[in-house]
C-alpha positions as protocol buffer text, in pm:
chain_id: "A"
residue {
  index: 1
  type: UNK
  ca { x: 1197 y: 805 z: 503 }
}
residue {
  index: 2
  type: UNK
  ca { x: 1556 y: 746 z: 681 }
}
residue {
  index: 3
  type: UNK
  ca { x: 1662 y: 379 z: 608 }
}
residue {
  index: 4
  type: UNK
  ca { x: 1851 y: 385 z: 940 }
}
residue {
  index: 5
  type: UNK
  ca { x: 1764 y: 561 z: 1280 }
}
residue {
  index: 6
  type: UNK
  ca { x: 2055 y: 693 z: 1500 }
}
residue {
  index: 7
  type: UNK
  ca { x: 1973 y: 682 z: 1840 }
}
residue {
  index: 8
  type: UNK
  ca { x: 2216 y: 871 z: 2083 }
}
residue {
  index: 9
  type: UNK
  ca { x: 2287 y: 711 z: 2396 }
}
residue {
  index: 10
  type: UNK
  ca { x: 2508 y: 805 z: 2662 }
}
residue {
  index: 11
  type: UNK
  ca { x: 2776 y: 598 z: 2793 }
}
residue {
  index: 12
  type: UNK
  ca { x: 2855 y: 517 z: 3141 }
}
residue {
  index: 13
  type: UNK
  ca { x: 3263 y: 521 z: 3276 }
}
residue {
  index: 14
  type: UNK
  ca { x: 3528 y: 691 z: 3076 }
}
residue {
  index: 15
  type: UNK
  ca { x: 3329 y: 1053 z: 3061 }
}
residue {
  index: 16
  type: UNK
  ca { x: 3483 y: 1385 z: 3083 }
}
residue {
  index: 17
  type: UNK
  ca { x: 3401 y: 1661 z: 3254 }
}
residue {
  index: 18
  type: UNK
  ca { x: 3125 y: 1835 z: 3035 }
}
residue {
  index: 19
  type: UNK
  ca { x: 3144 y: 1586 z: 2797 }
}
residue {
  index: 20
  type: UNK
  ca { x: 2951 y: 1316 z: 2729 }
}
residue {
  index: 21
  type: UNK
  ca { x: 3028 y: 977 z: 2522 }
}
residue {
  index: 22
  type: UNK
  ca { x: 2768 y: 848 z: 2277 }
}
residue {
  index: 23
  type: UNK
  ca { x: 2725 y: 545 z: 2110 }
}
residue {
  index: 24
  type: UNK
  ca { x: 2493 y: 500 z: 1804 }
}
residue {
  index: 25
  type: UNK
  ca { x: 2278 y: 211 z: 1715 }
}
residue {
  index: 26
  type: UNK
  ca { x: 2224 y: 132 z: 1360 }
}
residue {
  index: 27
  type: UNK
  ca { x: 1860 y: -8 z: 1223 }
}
residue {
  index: 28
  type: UNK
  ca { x: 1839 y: -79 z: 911 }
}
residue {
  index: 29
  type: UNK
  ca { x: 1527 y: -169 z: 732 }
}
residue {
  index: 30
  type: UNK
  ca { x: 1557 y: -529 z: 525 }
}
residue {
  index: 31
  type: UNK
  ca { x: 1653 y: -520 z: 142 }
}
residue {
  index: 32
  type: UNK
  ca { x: 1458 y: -624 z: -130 }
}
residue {
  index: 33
  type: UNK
  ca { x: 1641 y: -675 z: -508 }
}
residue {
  index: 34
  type: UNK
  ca { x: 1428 y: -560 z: -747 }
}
residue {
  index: 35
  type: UNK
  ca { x: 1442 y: -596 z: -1112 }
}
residue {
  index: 36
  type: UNK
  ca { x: 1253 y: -353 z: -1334 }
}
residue {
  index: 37
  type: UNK
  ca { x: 1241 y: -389 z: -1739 }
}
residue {
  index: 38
  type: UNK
  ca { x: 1455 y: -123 z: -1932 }
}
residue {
  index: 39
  type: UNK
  ca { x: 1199 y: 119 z: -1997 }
}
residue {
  index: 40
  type: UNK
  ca { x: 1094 y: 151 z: -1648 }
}
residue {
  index: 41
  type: UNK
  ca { x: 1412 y: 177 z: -1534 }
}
residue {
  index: 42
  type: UNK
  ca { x: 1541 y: 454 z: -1781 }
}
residue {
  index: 43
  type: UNK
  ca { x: 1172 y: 629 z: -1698 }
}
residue {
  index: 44
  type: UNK
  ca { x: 1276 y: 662 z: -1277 }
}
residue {
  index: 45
  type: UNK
  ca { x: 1594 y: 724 z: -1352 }
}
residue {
  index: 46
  type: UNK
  ca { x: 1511 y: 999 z: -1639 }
}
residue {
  index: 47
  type: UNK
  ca { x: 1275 y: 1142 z: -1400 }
}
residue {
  index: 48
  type: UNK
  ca { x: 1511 y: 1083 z: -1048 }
}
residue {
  index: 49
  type: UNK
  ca { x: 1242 y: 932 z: -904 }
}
residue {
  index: 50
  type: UNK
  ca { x: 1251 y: 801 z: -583 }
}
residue {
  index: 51
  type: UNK
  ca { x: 1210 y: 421 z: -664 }
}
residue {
  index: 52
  type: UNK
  ca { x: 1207 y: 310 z: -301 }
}
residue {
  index: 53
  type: UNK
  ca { x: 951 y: 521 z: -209 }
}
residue {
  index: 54
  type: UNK
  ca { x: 733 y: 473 z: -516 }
}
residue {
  index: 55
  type: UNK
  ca { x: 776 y: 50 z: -437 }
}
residue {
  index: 56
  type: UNK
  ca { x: 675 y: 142 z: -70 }
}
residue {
  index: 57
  type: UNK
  ca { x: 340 y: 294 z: -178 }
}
residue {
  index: 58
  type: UNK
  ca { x: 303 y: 37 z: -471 }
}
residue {
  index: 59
  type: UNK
  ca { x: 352 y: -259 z: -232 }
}
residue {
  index: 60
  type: UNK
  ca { x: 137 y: -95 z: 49 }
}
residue {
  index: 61
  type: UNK
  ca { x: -157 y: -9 z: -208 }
}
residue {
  index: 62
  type: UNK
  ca { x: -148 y: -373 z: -311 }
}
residue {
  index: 63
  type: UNK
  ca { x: -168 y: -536 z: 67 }
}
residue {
  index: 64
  type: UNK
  ca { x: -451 y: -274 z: 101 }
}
residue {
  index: 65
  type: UNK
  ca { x: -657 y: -369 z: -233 }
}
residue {
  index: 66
  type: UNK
  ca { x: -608 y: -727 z: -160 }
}
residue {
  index: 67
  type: UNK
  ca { x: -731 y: -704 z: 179 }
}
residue {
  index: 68
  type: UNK
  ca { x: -1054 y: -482 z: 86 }
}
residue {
  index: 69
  type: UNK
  ca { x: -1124 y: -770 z: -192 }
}
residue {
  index: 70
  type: UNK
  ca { x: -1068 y: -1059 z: 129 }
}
residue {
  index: 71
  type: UNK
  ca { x: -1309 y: -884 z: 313 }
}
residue {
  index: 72
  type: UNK
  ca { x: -1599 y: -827 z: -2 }
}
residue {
  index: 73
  type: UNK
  ca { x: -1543 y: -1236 z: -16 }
}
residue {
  index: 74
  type: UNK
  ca { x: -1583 y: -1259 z: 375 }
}
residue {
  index: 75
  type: UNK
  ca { x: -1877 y: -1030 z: 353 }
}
residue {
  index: 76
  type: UNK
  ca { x: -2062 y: -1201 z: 39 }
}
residue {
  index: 77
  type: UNK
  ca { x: -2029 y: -1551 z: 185 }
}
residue {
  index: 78
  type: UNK
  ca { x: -2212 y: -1422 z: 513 }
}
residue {
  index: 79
  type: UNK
  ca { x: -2451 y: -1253 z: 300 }
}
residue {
  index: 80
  type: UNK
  ca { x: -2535 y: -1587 z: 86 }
}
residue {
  index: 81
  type: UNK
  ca { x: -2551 y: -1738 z: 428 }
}
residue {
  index: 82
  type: UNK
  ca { x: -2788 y: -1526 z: 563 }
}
residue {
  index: 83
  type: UNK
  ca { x: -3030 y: -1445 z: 277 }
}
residue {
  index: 84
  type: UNK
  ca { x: -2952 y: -1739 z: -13 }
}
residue {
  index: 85
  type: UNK
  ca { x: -2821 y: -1676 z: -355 }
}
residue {
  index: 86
  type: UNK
  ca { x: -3066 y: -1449 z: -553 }
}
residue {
  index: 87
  type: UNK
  ca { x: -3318 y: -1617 z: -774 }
}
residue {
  index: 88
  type: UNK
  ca { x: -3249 y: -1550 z: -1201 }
}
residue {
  index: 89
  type: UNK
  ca { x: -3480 y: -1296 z: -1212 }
}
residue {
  index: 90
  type: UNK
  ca { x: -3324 y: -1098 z: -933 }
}
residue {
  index: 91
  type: UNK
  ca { x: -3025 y: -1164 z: -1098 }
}
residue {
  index: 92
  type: UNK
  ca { x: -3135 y: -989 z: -1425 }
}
residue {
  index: 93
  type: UNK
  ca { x: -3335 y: -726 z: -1256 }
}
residue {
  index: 94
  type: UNK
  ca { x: -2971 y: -619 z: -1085 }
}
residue {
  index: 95
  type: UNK
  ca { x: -2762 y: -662 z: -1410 }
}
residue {
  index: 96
  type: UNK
  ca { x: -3030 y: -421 z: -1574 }
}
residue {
  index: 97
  type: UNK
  ca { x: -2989 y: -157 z: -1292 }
}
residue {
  index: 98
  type: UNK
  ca { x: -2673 y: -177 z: -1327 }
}
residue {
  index: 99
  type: UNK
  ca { x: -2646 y: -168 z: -1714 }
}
residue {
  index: 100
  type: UNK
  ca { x: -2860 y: 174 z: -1673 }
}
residue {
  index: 101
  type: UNK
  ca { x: -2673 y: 328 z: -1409 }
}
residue {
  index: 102
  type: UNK
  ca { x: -2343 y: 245 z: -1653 }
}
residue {
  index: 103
  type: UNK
  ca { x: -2509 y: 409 z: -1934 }
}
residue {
  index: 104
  type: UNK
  ca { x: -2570 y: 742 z: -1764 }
}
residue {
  index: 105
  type: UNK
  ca { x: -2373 y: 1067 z: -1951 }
}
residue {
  index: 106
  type: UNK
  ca { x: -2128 y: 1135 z: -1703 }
}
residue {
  index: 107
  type: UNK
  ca { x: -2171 y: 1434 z: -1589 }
}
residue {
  index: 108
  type: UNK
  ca { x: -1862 y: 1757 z: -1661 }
}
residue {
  index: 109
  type: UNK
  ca { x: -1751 y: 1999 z: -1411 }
}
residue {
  index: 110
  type: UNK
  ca { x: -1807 y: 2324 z: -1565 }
}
């Protein structure tokens, strides 16, 4: 991605025949300083990766994560609502579901 956009306007007045003035309006997305310990640093610049890009999808990711987890609370609170919080036993039963789905050999491509 471009940090700037160049739009090409014409201009009214002082044109010439077959010729056309243009003036170009800058955009500029806003900066961000952002510090990065030595290793890291020496790693994206070892590798010339593009570290403005990579924070882009890193910071995007994140709002994304954080907003799937808002709406599991949202969700789970209208689910207590609705049906109650479950009883011990249903509690354990669940925990021991999932304890044998967990313990299942994952299975290998092959």
């Amino acid at each position: 991605m471009e940090p700037h956009k160049l739009l090409g306007r014409p201009t009214a007045g002082n044109q010439r025949p077959g010729q056309a003035d243009m003036v170009c309006i800058v955009r500029r997305m806003p900066r961000m300083q952002v510090y990065l310990p030595d290793d890291l640093y020496q790693q994206v610049k070892a590798r010339r990766l593009p570290a403005s890009e990579l924070l882009q999808e890193a910071v995007r990711a994140e709002i994304r994560r954080q907003d799937l987890l808002a709406e599991t609370d949202s969700y789970l609170s209208e689910l207590l609502a609705e049906v109650g919080a479950p009883s011990p036993q249903e509690r354990a039963h669940a925990e021991a579901m999932a304890h044998r789905i967990a313990a299942r050999p994952t299975p290998r491509a092959g």
